[in-house]
N, C-alpha and C positions, 0 to 999 in steps of 0.2 A: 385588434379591431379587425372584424372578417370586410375583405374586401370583395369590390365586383368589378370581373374582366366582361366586356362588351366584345361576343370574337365578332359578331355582325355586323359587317360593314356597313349597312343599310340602317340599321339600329343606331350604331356609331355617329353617322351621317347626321340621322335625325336629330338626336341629343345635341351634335354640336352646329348645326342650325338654328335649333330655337334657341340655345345658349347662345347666339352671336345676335339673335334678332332681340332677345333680351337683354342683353348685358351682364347675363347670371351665370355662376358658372355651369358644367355640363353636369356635375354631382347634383346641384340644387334644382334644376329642369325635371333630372330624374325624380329627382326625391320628389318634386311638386305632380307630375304627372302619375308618381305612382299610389300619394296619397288621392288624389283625383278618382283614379279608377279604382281603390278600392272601397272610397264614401260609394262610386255609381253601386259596386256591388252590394254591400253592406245594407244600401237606399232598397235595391230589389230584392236581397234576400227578405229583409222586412218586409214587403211588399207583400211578396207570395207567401211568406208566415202569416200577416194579416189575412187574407186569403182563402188561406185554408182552412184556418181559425175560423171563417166565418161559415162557409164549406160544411164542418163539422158541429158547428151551431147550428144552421139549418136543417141538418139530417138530424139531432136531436128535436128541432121543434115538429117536424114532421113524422117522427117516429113517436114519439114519448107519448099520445093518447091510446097509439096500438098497446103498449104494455101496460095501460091502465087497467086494463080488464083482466090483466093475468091474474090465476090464483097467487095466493101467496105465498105455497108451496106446490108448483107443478108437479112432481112425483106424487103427491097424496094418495090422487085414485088408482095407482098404479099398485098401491101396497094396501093387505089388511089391516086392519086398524089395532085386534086384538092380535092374529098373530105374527104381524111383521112380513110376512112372507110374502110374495109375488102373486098379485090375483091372477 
């Protein structure tokens, strides 16, 4: 089983505060605080994925009537028809 050494003393300190104002041990604080912060992050990275997602939908509804007018092949006029070649 991989374990974890705490060298900070301040660190150290903290875990075994709220395990005394808890009653829980100082492993179970940790564990509880670390699952904590990483739902906060997990909450934000969804957040900003939402976000951007929407971000990118907006720049499609704003964009997509400018290429309704494109040909349907933009190089067309750019080549002869019968011989292939560059006008």
């Amino acid at each position: 089983m991989p374990t974890l050494n705490i060298k900070n003393p301040h660190v150290y300190e903290l875990a075994h505060e709220l395990a005394e104002a808890t009653g829980e041990s100082m492993t179970s604080v940790i564990e509880v605080a670390l699952e904590q912060m990483l739902e906060r992050v997990r909450a934000r990275e969804s957040i900003e994925r939402a976000a951007r997602s929407a971000e990118i939908e907006a720049i499609v509804a704003r964009t997509s009537p400018l290429l309704a007018d494109l040909p349907e092949d933009p190089t067309a006029d750019l080549y002869d028809d019968k011989t292939g070649l560059p006008r």
